[in-house]
ROFI-926020 format. One line per 10 residues: for each residue x, y, z of N, C-alpha, C. Coordinates in steps of 0.2 Angstrom, whole numbers. Layout:
X/Y/Z/X/Y/Z/X/Y/Z  ...
% end
This chain:
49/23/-80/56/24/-82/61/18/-80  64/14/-86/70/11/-82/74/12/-79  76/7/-73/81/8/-67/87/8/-69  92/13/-69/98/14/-70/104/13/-65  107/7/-67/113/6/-61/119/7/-65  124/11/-59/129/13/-59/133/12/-54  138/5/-58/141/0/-53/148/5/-52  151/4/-48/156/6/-47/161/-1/-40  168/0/-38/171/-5/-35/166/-10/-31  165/-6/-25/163/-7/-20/154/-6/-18
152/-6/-22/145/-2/-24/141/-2/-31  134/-1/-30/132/-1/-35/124/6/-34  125/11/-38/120/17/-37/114/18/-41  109/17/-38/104/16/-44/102/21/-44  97/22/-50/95/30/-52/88/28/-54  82/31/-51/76/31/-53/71/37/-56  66/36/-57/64/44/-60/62/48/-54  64/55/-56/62/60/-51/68/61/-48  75/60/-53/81/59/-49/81/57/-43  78/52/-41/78/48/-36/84/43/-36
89/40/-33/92/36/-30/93/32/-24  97/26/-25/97/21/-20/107/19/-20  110/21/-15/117/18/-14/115/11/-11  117/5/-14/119/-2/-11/127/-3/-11  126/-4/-6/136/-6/-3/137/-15/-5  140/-17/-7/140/-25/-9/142/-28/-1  143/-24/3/147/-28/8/141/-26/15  135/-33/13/131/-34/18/124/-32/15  126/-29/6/118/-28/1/115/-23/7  120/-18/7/117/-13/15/115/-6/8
108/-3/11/108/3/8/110/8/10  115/12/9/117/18/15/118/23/11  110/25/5/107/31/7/99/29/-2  95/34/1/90/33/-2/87/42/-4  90/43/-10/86/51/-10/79/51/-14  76/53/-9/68/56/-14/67/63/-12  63/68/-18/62/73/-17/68/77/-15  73/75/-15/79/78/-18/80/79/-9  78/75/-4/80/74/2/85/66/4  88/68/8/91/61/11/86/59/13
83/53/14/80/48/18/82/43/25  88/43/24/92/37/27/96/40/32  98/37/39/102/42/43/109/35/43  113/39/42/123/34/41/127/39/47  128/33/51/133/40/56/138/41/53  143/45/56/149/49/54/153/42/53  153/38/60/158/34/62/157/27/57  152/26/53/152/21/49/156/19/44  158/13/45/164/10/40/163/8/34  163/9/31/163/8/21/167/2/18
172/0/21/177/-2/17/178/-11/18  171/-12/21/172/-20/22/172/-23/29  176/-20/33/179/-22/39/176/-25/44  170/-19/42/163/-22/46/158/-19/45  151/-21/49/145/-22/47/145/-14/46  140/-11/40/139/-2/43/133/-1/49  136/6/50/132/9/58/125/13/51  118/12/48/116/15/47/112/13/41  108/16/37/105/12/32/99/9/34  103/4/28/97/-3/30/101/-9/29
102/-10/35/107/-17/34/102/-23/32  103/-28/31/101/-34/33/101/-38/36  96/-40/41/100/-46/47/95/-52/43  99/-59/44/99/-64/45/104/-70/46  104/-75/50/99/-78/52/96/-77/59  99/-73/62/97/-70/68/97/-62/70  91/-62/77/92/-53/78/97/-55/85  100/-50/85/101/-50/90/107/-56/92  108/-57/98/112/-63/100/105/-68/103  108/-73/103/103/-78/104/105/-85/108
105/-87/116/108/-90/119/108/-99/117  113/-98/117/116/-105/114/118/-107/108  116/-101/104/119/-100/96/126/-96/96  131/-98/93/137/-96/90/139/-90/88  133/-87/84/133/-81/78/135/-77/84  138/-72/78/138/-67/82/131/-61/82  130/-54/86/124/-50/84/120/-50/77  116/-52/76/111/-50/69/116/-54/63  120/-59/64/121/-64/60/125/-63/56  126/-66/50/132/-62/45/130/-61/39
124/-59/38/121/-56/29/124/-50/29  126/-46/35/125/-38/35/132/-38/35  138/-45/34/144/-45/36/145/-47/31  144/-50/26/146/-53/20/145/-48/14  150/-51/9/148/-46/4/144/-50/-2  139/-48/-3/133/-49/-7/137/-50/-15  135/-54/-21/135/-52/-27/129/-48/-31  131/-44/-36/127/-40/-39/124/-43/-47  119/-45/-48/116/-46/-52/112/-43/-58  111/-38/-57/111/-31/-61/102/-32/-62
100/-28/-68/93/-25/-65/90/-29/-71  83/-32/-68/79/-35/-72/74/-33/-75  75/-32/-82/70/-30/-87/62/-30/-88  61/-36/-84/57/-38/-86/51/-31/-79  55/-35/-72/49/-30/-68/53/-26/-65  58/-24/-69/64/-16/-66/66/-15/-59  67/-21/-57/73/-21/-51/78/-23/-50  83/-21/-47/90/-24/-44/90/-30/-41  95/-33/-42/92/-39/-38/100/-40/-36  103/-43/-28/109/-44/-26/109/-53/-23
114/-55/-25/112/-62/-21/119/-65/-15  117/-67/-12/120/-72/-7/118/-79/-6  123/-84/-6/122/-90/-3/127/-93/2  127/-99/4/130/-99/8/139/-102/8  140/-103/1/145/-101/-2/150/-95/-1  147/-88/-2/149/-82/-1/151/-81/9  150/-83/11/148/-83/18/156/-83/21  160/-78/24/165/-79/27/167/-86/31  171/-88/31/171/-96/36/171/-93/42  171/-88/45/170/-89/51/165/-89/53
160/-88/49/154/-89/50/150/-95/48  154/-97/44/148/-104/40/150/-107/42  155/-107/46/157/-115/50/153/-115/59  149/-110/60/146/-109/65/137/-108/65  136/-109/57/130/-110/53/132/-113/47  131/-119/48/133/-127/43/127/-127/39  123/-124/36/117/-123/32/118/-120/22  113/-125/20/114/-121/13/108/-119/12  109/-113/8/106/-107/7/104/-104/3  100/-98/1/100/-94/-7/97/-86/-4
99/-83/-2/96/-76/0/97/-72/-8  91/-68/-11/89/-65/-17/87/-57/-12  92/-50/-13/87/-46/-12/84/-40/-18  79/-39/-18/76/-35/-22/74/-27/-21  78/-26/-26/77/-17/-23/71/-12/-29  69/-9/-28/63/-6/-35/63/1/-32  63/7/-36/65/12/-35/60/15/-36  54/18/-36/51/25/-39/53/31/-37  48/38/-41/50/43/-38/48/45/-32  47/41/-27/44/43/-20/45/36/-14
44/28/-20/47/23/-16/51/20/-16  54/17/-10/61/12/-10/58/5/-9  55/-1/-12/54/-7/-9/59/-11/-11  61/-17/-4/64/-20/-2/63/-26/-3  66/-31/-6/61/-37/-4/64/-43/-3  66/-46/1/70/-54/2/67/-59/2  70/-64/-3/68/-70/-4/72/-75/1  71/-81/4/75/-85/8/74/-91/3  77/-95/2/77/-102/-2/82/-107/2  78/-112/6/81/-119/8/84/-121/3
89/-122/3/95/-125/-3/97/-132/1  93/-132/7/99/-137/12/96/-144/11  98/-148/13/93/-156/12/86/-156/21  90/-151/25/83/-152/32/84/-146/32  77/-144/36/74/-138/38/79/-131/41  77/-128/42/83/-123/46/78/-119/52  80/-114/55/74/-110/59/80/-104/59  78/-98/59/81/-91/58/74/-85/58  79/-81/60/75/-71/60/79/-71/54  72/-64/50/78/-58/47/72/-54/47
76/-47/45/73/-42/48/75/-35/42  73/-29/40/75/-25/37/78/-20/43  84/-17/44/86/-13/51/88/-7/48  81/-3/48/81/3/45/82/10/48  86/14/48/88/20/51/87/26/46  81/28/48/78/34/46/83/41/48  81/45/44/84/51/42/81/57/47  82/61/52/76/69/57/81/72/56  78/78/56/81/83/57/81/84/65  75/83/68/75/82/77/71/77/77
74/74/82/71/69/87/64/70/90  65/76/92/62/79/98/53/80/91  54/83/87/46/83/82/46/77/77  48/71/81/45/65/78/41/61/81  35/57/77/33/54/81/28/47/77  29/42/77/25/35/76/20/35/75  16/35/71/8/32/72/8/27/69  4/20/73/1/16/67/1/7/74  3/10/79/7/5/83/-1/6/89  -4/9/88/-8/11/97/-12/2/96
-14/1/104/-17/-4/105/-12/-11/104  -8/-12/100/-3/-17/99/2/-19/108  4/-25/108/7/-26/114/15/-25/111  19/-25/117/26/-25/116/29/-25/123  36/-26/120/41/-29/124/45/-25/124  45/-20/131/51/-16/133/59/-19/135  61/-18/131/68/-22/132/74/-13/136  70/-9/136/72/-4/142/73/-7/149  65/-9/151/63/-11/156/64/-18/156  70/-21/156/72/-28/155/66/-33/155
63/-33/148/57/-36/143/50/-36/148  48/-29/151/42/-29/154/38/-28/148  32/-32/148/26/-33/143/22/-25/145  20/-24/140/14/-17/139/11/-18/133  4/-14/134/1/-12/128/3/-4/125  3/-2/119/4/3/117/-4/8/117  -3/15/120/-7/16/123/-10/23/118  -4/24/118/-4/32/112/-6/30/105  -7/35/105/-9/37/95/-3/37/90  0/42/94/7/48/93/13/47/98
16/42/93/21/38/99/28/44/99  29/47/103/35/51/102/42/49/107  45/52/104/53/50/110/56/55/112  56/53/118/60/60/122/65/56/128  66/47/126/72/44/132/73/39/129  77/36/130/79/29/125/75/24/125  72/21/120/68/18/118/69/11/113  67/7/117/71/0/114/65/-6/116  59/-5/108/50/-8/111/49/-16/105  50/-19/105/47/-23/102/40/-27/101
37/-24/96/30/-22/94/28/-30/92  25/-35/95/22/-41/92/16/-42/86  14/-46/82/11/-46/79/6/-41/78  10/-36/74/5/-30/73/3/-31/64  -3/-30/64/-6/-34/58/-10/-30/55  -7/-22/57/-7/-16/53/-1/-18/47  -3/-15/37/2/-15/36/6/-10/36  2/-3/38/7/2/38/5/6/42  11/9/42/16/13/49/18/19/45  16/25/50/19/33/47/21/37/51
27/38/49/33/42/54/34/49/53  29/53/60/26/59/57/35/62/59  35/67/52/41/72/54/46/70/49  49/66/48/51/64/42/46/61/34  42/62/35/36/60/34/38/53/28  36/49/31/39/43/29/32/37/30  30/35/25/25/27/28/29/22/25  29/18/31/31/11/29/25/6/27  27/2/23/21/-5/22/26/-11/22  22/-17/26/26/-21/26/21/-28/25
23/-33/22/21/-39/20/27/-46/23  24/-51/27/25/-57/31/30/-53/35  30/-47/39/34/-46/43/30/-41/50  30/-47/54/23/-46/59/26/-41/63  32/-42/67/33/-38/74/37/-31/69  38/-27/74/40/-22/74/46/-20/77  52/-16/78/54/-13/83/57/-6/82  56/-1/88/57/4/88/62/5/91  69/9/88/77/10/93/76/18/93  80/21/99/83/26/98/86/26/105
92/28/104/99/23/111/97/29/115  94/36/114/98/43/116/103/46/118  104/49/123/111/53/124/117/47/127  115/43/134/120/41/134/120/32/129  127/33/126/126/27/123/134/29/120  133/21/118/143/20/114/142/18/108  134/18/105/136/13/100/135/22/93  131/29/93/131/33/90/135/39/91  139/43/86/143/49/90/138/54/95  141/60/101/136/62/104/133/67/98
126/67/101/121/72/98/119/66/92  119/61/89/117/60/84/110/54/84  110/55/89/103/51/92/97/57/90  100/63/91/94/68/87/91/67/80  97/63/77/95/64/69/91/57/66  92/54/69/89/45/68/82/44/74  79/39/68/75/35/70/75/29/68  75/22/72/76/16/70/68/13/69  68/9/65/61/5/65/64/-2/61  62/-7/62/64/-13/61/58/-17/59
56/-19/53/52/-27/51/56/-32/50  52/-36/56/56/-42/56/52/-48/56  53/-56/57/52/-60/59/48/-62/65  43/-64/67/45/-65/76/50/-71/78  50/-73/84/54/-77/88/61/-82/83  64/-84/86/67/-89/82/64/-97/79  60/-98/82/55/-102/80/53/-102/75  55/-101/70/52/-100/61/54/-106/58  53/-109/56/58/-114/52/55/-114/44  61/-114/40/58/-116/33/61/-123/30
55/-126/25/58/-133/26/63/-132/19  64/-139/19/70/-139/14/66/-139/6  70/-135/2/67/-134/-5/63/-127/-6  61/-125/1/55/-120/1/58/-114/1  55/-109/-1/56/-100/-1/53/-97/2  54/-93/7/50/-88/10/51/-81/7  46/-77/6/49/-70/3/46/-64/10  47/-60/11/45/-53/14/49/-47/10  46/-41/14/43/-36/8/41/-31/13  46/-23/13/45/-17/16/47/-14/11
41/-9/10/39/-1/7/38/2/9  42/9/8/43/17/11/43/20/5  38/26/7/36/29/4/34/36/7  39/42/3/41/48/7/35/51/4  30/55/10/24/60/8/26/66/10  26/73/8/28/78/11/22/80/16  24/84/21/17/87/25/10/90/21  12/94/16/5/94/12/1/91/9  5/85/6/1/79/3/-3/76/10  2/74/16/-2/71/20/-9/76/24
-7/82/25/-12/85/25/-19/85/21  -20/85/15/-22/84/9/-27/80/10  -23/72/11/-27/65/13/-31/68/17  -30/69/27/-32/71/30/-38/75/32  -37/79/26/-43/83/24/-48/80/22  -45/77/16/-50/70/13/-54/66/18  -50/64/22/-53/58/26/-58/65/31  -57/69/33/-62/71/39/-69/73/35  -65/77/29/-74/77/23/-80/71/23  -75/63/23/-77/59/21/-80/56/28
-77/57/32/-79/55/38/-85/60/40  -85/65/40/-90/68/40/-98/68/38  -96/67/31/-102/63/26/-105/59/27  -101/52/32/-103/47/34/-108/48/42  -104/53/43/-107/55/50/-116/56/47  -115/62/44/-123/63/42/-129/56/37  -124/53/35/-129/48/33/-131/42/40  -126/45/43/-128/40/48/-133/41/53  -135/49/53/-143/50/58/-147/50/53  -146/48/46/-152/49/41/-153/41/40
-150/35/43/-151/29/43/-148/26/40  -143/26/39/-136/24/35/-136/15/38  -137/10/34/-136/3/39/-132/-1/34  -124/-3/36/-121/-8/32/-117/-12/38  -114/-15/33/-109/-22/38/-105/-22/38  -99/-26/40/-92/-27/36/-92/-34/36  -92/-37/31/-92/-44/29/-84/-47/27  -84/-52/31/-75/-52/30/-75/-56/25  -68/-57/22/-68/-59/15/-60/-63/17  -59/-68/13/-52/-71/14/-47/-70/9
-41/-72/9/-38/-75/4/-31/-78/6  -33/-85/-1/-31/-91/0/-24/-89/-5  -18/-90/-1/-12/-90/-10/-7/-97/-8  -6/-98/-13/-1/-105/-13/7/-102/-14  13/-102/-12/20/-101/-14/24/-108/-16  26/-108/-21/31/-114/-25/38/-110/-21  41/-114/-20/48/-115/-22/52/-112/-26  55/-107/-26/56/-102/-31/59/-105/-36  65/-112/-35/67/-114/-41/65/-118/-46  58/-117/-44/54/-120/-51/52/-116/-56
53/-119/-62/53/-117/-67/47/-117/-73  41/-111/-70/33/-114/-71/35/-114/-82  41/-113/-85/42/-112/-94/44/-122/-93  47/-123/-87/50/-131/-90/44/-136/-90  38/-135/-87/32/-139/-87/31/-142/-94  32/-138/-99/29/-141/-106/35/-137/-110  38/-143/-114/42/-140/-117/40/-139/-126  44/-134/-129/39/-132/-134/39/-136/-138  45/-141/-140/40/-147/-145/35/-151/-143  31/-152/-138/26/-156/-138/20/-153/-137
15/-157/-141/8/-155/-142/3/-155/-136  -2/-154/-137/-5/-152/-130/-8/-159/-128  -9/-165/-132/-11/-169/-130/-4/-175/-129  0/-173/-128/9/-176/-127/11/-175/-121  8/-170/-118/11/-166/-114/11/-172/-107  17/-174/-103/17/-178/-98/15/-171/-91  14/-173/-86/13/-172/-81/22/-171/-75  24/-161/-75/28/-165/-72/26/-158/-64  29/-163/-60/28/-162/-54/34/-159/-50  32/-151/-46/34/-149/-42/40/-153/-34
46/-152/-32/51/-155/-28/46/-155/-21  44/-151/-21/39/-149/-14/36/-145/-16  31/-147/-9/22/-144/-10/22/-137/-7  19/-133/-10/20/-126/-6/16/-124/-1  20/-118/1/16/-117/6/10/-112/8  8/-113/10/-1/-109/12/-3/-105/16  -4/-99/12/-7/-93/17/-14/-92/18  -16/-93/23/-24/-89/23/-25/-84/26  -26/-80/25/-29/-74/28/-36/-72/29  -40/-70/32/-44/-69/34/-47/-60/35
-48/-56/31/-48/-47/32/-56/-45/33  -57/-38/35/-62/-35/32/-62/-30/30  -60/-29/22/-57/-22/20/-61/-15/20  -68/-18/24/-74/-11/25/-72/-7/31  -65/-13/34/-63/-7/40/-56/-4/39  -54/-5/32/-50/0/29/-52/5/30  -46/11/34/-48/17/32/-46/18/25  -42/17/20/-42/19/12/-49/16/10  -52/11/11/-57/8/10/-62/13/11  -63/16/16/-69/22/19/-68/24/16
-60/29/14/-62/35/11/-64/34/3  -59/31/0/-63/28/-6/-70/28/-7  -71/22/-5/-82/22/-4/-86/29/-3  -83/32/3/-87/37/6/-87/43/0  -81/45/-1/-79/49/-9/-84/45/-15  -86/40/-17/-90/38/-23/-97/39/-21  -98/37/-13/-105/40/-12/-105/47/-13  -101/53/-11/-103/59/-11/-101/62/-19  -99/58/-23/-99/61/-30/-105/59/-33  -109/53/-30/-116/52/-34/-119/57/-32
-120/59/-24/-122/63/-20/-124/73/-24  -116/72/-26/-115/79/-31/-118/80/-37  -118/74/-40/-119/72/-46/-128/76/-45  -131/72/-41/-140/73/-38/-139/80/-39  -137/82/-34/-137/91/-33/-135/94/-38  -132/93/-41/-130/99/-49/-138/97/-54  -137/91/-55/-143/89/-59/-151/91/-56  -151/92/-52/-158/94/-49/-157/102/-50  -151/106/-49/-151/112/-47/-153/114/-56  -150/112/-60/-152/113/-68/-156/109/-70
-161/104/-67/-168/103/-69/-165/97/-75  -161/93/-76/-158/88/-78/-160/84/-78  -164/79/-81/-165/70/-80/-164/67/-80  -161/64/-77/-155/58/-75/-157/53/-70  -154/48/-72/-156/39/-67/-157/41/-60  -158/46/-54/-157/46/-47/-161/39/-47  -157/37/-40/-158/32/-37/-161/33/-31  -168/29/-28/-169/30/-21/-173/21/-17  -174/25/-12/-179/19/-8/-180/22/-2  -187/19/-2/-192/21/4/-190/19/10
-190/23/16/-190/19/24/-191/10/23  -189/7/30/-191/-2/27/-198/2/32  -196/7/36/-202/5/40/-210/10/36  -209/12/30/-214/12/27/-215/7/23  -211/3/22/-211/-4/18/-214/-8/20  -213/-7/30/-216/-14/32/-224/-13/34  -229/-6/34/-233/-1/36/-237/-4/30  -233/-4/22/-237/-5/18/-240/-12/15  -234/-17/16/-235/-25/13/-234/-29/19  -234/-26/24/-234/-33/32/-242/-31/31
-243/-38/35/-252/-41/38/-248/-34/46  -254/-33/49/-253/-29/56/-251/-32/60  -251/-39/61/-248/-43/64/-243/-46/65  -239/-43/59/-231/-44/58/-228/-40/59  -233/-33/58/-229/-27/60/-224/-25/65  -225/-25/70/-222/-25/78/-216/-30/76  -218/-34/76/-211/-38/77/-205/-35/72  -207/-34/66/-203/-32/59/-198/-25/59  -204/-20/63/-200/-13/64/-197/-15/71  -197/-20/75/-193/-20/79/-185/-22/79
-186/-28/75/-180/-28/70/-175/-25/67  -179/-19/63/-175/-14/62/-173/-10/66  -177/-8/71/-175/-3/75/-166/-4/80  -169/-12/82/-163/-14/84/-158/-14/82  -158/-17/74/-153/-15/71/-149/-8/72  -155/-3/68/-150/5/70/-149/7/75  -152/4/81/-151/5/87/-140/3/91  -139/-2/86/-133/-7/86/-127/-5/84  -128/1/77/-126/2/74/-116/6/76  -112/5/74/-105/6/79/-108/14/77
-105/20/83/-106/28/82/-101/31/77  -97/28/75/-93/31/69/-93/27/64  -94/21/63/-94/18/54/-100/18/53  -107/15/58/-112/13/57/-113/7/56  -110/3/56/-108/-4/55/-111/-8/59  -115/-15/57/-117/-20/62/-115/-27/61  -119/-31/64/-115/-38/61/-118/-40/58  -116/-45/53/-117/-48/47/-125/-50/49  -124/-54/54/-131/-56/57/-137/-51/58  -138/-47/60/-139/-41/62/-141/-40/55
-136/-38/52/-139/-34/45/-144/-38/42  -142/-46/42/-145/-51/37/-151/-50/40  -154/-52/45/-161/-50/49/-164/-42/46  -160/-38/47/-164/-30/47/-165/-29/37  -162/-30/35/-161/-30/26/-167/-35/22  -168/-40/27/-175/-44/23/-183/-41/25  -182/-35/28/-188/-29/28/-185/-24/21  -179/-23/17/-178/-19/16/-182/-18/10  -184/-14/6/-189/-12/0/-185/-11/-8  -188/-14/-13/-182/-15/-19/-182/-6/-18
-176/-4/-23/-174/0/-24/-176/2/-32  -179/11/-32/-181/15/-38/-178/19/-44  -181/19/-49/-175/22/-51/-178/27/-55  -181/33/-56/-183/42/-57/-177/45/-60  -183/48/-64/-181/58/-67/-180/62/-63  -185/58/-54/-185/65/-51/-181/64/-43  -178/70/-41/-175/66/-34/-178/62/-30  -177/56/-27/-177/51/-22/-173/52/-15  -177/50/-9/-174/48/-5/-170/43/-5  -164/40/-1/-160/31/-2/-161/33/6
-165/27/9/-166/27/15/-160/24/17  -157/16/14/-152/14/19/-146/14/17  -146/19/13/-139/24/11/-136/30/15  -143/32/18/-144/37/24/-144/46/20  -146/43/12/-146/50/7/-151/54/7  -156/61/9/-162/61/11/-164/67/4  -160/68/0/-159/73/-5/-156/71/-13  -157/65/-13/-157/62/-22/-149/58/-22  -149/55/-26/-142/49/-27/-141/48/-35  -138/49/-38/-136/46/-44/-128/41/-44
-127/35/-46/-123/31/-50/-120/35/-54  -113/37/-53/-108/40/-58/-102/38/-60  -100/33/-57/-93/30/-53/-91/24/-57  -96/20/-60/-94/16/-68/-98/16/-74  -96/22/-77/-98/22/-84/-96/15/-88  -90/13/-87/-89/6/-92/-95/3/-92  -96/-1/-86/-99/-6/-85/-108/-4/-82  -109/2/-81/-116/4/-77/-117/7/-84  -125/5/-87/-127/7/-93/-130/17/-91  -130/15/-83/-135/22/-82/-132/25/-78
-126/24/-76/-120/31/-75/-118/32/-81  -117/27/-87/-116/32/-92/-121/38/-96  -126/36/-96/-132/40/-97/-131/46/-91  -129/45/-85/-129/52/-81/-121/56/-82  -117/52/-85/-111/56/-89/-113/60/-94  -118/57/-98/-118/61/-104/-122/68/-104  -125/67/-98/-134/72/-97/-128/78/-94  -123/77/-90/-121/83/-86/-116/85/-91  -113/80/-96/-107/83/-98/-109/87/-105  -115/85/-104/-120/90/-109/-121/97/-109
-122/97/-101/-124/104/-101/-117/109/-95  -111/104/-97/-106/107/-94/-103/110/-101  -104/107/-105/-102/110/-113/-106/115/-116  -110/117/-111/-114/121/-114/-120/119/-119  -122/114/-120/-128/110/-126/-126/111/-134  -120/113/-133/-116/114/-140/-111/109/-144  -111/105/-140/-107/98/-143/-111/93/-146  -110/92/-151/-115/89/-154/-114/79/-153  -109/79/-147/-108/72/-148/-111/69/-140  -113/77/-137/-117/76/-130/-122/82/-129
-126/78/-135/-132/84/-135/-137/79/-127  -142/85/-126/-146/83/-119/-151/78/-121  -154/73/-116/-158/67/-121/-165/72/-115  -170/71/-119/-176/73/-116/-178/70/-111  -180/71/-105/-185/68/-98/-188/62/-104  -192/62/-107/-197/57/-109/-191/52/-110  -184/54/-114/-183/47/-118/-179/45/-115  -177/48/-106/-173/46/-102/-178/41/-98  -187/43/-96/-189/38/-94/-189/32/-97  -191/33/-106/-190/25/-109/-185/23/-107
-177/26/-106/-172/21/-106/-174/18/-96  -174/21/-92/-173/18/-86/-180/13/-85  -186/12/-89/-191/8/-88/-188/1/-88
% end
């Protein structure tokens, strides 16, 4: 559904599907309200000024160039994006978002004369029925480098304080700025607030965070640290009682040390996205089904790895114009060579998406539908591609010299021995040693074990029909006789002429 803006003086209200909406105030491209599911999202205190005057108490302001005050620098708190008033660019057709801009022209002089820098701030807003994402663009406009924070300072919407609580943060270090910046690790699961709380989460390199009770997940992209606010009772900055109704979380930058060079853009990127309790439920049921499944393959000899995998991505300059490279009158062999202002810049990342929980569940769900796929077709005597393989250690029993033996099952052994107690996961090394015992793999009319799948009761391939010629063959055999053998366009193929096709 196209995004629907409805500008008005001071503001601009977008409408998305699911009557979902987004209020942006021009003064500070501040969001001060976001409804999904026909809820407010967003907490605005009473005392919140609208009219320009000053930054608003609530929303989602934006800080840049700075969080906070910062000693020796001029700015005043969290700088003056969230003080200036943004212009409005309206919605772009092409990928249906809002776009608001600032530069360093816009900027009130009492500010820009205290930050002497040229600038291009772009933010981007995208509406679904259940998402708000956020996304700033920074572009050096200046002739030298600059160093700056900016941050998304988001004040979530509770109905109590008291049945909210964090997850996504355990294990990660932080900075208690309660405790005038004593370092700790995060200890808990289920971070809950019951006294003021003011934590800055370092380089958490989880992307996402979920705020149980308002049920809200965050996902964030180039925005490593964290923080968590709630002033509580006494404080001057929220009216009394309204610490109950708010949650602050913050994607930010880290330190002031960022620097971007001249020419260059940096973009970040927070997604919220409302789940209600059910839904989340739902998943969680999911996930323990799957978690479960995995448990049992894993005393039947379940052996995998997590092999990490990279990715390399290059960022231009956003004011390059990849249409002016080649302009339409000239031919392909005319074409001059023309070249970018600066070189971009380079992300490598390094992941291992096998320790994705989505990842798990996913996979763990495709093994247990080939799993079902086995058991209905055995239960109706159906001929279908099951897949198996033999123990390695009847592998090694039958094609090792006896002198190999020993060493070979010991190999293995060690391996399953190694295995983590909940993924069953070992190291790539490990695996690579333990898997050159492993025995090719079968493929039967009739049920099969899958030794190092940990399956002890038949497996079929159901999961890509496109491209697996013999999951589509096991599509057709069941949806055969789930039609009852009455459809003439998935009539049953005989055992005989399903073993011709798998030979």
């Amino acid at each position: 559904m196209p995004l629907r803006a409805q500008e008005e003086k001071d503001k601009v209200i977008l409408h998305g599907p699911a009557d979902a909406s987004v209020t942006v105030h021009l003064h500070g491209c501040t969001i001060t309200s976001w409804i999904a599911d026909e809820r407010e999202r967003l907490f605005l205190s009473e005392d919140a000024v609208l009219d320009g005057s000053k930054s608003i108490r609530g929303g989602i302001p934006l800080v840049f160039p700075i969080f906070g005050t910062v000693q020796g620098n001029p700015l005043p708190q969290h700088g003056f994006a969230r003080s200036s008033t943004w212009k409005w660019c309206g919605v772009d057709k092409g990928t249906n978002d809002a776009r608001f801009d600032l530069t360093n022209d816009q900027v009130p002089e009492d500010f820009s004369r205290l930050w002497q820098k040229k600038f291009h701030l772009t933010c981007h807003i995208t509406l679904g029925a259940k998402e708000l994402t956020t996304r700033l663009v920074i572009r050096n406009t200046d002739t030298t480098r600059f160093e700056f924070q900016t941050l998304f300072h988001t004040y979530f919407s509770v109905t109590d304080i008291a049945k909210v609580a964090v997850l996504g943060l355990k294990d990660f270090e932080f900075t208690d700025k309660v405790v005038k910046g004593a370092k700790s690790k995060e200890t808990r699961e289920r971070i809950t607030i019951d006294q003021e709380v003011d934590r800055v989460y370092e380089s958490v390199n989880t992307s996402r965070l979920y705020l149980e009770g308002p049920g809200i997940e965050i996902y964030r992209a180039n925005l490593p640290d964290v923080v968590l606010w709630n002033p509580w009772k006494e404080n001057k900055i929220l009216r009394p009682n309204e610490y109950k109704e708010m949650i602050h979380t913050t994607n930010r930058h880290p330190s002031l040390a960022r620097y971007l060079e001249k020419g260059l853009a940096l973009r970040n990127q927070a997604m919220h996205k409302a789940i209600d309790k059910k839904e989340r439920e739902d998943l969680l049921a999911l996930q323990t089904s799957a978690r479960s499944h995995s448990q049992m393959r894993l005393r039947n000899g379940l052996l995998q790895s997590a092999f990490g995998d990279t990715d390399l991505r290059l960022f231009w300059p956003d004011n390059i114009n990849n249409n002016a490279l080649v302009t339409t009158s000239q031919t392909v062999t005319a074409r001059k060579p023309v070249y970018p202002p600066a070189f971009p810049s380079i992300r490598l990342k390094s992941y291992s998406p096998d320790l994705s929980p989505s990842h798990i569940l996913v996979s763990e769900s495709m093994v247990i539908a080939g799993r079902v796929a086995a058991m209905y077709s055995k239960s109706r005597k159906l001929p279908v591609p099951y897949r198996g393989q033999i123990s390695m250690f009847d592998h090694i029993r039958e094609h090792y010299h006896p002198s190999a033996q020993d060493s070979a099952v010991a190999t293995v052994q060690t391996a399953l021995a190694s295995r983590d107690p909940t993924s069953g996961l070992i190291s790539p090394i490990e695996y690579e040693a333990a898997t050159s015992y492993m025995p090719p793999a079968n493929i039967s009319t009739s049920p099969l074990s899958q030794f190092s799948m940990g399956i002890p009761d038949g497996y079929v391939k159901v999961t890509s029909p496109l491209r697996r010629y013999l999951d589509l063959l096991a599509h057709i055999q069941i949806k055969s006789v789930l039609l009852g053998g009455r459809n003439s366009f998935y009539p049953t193929i005989p055992s005989k002429d399903v073993e011709t096709i798998i030979v």
